[in-house]
MOPAC internal coordinates of N, CA, C and O (Angstrom, degrees):
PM7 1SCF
backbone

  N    0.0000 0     0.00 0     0.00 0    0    0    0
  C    1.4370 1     0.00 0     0.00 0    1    0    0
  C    1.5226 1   111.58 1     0.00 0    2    1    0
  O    1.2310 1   122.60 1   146.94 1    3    2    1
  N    1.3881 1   112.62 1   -33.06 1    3    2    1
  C    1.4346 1   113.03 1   176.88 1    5    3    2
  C    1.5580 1   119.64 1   -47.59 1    6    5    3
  O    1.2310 1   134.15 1   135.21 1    7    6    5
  N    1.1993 1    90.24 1   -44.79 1    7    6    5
  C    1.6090 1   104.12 1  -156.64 1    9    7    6
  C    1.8436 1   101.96 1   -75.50 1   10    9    7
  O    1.2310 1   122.29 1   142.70 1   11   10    9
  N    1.5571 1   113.22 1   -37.30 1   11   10    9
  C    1.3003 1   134.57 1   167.29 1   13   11   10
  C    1.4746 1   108.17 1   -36.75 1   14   13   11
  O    1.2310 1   125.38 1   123.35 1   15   14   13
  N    1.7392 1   107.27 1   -56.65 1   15   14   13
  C    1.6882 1   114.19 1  -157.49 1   17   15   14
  C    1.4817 1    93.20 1   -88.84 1   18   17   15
  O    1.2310 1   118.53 1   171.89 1   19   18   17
  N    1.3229 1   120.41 1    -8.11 1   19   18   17
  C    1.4777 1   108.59 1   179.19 1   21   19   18
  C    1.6289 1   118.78 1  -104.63 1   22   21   19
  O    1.2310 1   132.29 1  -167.06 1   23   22   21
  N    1.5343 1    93.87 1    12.94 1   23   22   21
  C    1.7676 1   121.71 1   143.86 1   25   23   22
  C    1.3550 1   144.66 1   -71.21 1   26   25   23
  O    1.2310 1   137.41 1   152.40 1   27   26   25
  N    1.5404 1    83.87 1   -27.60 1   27   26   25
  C    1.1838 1   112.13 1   176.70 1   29   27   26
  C    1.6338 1   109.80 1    86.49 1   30   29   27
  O    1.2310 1   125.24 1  -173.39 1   31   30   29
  N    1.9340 1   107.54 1     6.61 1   31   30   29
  C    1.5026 1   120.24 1   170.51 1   33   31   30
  C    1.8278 1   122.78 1   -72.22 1   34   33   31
  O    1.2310 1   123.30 1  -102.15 1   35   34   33
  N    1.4812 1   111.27 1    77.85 1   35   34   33
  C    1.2825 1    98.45 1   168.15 1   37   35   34
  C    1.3169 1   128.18 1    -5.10 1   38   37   35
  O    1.2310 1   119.35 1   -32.23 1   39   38   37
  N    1.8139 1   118.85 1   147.77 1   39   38   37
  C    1.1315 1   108.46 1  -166.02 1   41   39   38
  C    1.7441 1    96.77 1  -175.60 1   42   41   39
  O    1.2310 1   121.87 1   -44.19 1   43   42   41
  N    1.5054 1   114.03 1   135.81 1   43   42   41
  C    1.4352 1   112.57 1   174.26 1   45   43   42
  C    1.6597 1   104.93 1  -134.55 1   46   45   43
  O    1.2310 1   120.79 1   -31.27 1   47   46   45
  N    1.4649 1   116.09 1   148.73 1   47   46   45
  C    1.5095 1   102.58 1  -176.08 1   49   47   46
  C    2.0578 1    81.80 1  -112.98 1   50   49   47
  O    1.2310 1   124.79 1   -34.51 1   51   50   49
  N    1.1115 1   108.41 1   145.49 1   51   50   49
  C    1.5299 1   121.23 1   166.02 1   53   51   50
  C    1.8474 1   107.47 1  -107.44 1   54   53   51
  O    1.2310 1   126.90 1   -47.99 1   55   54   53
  N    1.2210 1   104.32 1   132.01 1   55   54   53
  C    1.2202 1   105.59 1  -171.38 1   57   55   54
  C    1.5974 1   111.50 1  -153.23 1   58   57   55
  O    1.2310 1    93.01 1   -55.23 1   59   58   57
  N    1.6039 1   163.81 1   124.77 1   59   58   57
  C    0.9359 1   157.06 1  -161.21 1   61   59   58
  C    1.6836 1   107.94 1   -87.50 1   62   61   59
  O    1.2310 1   128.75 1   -25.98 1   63   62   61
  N    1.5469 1   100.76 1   154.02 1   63   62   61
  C    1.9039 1   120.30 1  -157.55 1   65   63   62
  C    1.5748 1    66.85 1   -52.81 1   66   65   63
  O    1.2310 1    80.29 1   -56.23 1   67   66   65
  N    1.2033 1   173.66 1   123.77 1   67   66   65
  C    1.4381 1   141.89 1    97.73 1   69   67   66
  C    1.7079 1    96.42 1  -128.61 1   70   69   67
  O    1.2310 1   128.69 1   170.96 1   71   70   69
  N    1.1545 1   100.87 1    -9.04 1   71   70   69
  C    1.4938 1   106.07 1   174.32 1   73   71   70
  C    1.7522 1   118.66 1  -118.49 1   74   73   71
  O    1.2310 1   121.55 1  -149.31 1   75   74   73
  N    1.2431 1   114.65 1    30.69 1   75   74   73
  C    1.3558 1   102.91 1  -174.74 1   77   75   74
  C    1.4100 1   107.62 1   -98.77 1   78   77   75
  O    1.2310 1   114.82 1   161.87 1   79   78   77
  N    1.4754 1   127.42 1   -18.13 1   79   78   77
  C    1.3625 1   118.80 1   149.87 1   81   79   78
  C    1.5065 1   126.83 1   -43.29 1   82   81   79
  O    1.2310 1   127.38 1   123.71 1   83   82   81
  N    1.1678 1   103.41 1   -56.29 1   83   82   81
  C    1.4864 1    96.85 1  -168.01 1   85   83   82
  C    1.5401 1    95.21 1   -92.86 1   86   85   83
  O    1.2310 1   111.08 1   161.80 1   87   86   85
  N    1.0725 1   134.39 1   -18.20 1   87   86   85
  C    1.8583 1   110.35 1   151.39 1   89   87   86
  C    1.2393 1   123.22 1   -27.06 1   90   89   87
  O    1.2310 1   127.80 1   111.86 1   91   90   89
  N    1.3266 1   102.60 1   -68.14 1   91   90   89
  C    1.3895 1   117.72 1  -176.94 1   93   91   90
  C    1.5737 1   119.18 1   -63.69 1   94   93   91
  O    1.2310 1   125.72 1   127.87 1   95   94   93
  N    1.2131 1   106.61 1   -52.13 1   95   94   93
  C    1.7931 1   115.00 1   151.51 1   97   95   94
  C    1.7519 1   116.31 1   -27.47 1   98   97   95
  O    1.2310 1   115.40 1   107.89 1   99   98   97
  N    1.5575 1   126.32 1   -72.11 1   99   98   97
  C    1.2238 1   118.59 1   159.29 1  101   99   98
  C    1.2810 1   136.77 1   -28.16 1  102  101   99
  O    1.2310 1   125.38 1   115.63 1  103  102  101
  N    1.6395 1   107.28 1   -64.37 1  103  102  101
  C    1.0827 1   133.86 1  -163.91 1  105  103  102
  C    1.9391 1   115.97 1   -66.61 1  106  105  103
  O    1.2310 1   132.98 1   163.38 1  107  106  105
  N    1.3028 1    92.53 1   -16.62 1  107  106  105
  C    1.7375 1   116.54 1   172.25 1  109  107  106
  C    1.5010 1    94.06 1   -83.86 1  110  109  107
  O    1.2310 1   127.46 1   112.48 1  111  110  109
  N    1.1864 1   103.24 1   -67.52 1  111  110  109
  C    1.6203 1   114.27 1  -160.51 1  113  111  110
  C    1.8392 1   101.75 1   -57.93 1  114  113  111
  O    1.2310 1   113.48 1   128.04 1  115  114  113
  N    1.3328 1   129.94 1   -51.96 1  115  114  113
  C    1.3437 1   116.11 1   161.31 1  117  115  114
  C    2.0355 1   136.11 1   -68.69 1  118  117  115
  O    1.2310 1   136.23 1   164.84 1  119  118  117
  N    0.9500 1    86.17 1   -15.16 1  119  118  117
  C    1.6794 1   110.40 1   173.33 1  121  119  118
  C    1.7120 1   105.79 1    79.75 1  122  121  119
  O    1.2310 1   128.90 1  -127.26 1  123  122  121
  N    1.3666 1   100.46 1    52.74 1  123  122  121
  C    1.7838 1   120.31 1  -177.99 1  125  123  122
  C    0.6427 1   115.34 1  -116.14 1  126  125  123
  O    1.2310 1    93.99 1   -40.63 1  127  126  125
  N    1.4509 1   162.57 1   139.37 1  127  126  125
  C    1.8200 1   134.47 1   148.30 1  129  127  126
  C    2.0654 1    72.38 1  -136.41 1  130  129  127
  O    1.2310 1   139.29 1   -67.97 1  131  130  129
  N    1.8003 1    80.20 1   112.03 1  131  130  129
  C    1.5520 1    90.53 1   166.96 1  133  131  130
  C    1.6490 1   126.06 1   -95.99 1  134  133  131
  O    1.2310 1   113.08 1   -26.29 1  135  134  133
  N    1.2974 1   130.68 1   153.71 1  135  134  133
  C    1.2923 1   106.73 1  -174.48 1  137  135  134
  C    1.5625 1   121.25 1   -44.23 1  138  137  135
  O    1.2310 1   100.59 1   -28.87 1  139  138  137
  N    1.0021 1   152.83 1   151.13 1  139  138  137
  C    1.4415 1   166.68 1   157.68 1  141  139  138
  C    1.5052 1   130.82 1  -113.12 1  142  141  139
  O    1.2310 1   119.33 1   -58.69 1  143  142  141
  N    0.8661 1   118.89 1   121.31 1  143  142  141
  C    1.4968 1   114.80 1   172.27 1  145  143  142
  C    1.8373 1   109.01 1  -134.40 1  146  145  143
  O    1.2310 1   136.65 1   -55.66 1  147  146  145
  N    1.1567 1    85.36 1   124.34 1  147  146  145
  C    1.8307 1    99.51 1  -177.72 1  149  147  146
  C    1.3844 1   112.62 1  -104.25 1  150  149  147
  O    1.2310 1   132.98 1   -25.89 1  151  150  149
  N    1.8059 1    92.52 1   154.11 1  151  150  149
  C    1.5107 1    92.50 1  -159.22 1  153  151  150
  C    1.5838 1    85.87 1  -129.74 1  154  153  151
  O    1.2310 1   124.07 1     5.33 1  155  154  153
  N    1.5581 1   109.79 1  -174.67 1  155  154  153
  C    1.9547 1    90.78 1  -166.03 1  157  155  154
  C    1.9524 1    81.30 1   -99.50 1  158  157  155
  O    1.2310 1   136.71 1   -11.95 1  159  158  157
  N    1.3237 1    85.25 1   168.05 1  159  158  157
  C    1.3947 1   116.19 1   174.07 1  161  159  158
  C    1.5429 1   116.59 1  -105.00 1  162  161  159
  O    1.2310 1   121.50 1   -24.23 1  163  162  161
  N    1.2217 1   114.73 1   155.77 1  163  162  161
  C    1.5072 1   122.21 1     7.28 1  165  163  162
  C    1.8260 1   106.43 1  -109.30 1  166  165  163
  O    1.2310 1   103.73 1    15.05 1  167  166  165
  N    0.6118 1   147.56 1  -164.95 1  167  166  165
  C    1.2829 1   138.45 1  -113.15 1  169  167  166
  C    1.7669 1    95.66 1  -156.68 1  170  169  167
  O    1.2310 1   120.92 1   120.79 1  171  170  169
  N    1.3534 1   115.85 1   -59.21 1  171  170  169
  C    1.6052 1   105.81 1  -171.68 1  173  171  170
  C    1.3508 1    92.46 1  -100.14 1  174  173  171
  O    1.2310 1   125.18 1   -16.90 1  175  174  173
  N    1.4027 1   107.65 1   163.10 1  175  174  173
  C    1.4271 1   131.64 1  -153.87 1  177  175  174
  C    1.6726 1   112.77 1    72.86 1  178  177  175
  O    1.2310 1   122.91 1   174.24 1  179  178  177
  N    1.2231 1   112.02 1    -5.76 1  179  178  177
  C    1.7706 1   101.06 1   169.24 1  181  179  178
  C    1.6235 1   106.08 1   -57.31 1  182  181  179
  O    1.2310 1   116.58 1     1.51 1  183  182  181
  N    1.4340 1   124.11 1  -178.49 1  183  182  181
  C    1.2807 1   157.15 1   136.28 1  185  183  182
  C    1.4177 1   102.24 1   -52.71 1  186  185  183
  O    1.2310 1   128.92 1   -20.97 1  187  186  185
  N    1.4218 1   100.42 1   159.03 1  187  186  185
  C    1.8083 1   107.58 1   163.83 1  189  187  186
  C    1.4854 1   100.93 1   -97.71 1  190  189  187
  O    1.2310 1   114.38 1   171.81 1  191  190  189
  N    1.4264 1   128.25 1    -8.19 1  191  190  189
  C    1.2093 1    98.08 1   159.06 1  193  191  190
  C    1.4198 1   127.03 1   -96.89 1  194  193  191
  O    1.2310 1   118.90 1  -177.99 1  195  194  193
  N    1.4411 1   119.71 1     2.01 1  195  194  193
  C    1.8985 1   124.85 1   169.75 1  197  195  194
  C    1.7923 1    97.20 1   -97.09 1  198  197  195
  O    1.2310 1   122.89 1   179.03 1  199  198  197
  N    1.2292 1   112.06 1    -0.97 1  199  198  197
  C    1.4177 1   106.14 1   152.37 1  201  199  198
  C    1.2001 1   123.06 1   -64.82 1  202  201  199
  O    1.2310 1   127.61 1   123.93 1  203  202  201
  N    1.3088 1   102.95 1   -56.07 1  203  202  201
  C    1.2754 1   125.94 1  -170.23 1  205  203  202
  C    1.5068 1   123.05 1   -72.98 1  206  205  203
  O    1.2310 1   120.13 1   172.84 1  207  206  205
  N    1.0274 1   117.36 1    -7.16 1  207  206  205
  C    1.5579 1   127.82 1  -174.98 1  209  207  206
  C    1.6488 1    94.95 1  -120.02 1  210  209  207
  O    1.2310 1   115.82 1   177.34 1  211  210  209
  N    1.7568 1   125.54 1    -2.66 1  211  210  209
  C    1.2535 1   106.52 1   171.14 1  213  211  210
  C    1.7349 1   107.43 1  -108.10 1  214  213  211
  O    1.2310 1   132.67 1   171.78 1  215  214  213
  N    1.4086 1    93.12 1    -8.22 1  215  214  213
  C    1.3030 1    94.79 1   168.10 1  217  215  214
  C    1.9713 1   121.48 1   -89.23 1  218  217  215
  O    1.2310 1   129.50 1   164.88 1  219  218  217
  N    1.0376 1    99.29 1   -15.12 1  219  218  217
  C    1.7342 1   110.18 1   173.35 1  221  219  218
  C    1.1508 1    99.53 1   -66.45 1  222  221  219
  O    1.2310 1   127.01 1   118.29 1  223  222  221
  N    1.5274 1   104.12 1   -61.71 1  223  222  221
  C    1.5356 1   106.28 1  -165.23 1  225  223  222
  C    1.9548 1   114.91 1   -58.14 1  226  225  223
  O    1.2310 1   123.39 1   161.58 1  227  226  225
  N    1.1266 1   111.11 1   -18.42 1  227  226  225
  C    1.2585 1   126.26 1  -164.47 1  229  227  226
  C    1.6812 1   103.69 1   -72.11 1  230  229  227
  O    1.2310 1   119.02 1   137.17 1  231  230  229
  N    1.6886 1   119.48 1   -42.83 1  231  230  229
  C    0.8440 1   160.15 1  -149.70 1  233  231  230
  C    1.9467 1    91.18 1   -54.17 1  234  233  231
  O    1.2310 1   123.56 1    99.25 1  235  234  233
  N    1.2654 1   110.77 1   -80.75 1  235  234  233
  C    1.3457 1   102.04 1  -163.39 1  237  235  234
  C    1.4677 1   111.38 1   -76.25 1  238  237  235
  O    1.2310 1   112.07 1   145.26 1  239  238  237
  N    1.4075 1   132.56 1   -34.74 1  239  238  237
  C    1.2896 1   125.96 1   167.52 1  241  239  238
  C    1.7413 1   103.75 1   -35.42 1  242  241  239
  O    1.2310 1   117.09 1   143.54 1  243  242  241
  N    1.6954 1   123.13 1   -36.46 1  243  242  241
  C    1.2861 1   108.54 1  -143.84 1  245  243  242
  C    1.7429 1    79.02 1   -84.03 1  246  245  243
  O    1.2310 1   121.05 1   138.68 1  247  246  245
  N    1.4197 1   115.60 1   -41.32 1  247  246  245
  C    1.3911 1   119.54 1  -176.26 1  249  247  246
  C    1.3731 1   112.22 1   -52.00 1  250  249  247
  O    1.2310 1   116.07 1   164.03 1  251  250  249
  N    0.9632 1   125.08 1   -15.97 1  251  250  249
  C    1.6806 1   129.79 1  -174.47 1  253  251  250
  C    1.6079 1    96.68 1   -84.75 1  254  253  251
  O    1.2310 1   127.70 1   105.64 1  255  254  253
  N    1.5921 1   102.78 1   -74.36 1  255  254  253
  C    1.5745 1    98.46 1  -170.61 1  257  255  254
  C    1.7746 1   119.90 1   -57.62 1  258  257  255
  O    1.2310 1   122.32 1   162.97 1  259  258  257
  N    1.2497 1   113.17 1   -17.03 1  259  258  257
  C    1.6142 1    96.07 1   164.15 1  261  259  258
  C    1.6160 1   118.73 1  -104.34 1  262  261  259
  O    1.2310 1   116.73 1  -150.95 1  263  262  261
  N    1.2604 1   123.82 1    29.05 1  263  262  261
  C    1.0608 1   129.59 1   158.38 1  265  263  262
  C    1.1611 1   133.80 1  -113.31 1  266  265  263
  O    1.2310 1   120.79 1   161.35 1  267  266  265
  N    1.6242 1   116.10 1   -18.65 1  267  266  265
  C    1.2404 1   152.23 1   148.68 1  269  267  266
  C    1.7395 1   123.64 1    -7.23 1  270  269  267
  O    1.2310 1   130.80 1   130.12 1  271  270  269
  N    1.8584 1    96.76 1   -49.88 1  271  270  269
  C    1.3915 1   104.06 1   150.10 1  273  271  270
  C    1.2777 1   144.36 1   -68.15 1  274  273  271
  O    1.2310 1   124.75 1   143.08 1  275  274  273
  N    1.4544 1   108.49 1   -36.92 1  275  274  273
  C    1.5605 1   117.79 1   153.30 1  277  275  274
  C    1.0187 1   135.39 1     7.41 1  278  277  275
  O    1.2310 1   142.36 1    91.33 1  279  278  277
  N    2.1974 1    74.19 1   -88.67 1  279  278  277
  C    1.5358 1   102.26 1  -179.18 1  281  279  278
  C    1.5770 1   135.85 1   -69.54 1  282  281  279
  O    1.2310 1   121.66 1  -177.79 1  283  282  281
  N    1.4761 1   114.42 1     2.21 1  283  282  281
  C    1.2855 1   145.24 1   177.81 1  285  283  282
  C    1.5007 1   104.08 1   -78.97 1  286  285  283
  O    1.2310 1   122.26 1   125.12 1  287  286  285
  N    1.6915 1   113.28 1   -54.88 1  287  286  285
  C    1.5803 1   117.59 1  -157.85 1  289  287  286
  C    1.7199 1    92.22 1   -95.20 1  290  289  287
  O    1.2310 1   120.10 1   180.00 1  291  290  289

């Protein structure tokens, strides 16, 4: 993603609350903190429909953070 945003190619990583430590952990340790948007965990054993309502919900946060630049330029 680094290399993406230093394209100037929008970009969001989706990842569940069970990883936002070590997101942030990486993202220090490489000198990145890419957009993120977390979704709750854990993830298999849902329904397709609490899939589906975590993926809706996911939807405009993700639309926000890659447009985010846009609205800057």
């Amino acid at each position: 993603m680094k290399d993406l945003d230093a394209r100037g190619v929008p970009g969001a990583m989706v990842a569940t609350l069970d990883f936002e430590e070590a997101a942030r952990a990486q993202g220090e340790a490489v000198g990145f903190m890419p957009a993120i948007v977390y979704v709750p965990a854990p993830i298999q054993n849902r329904t397709v429909d609490e899939l589906c309502a975590i993926a809706t919900a996911a939807v405009e946060p993700i639309l926000d953070a890659i447009t985010a630049g846009a609205a800057k330029g």
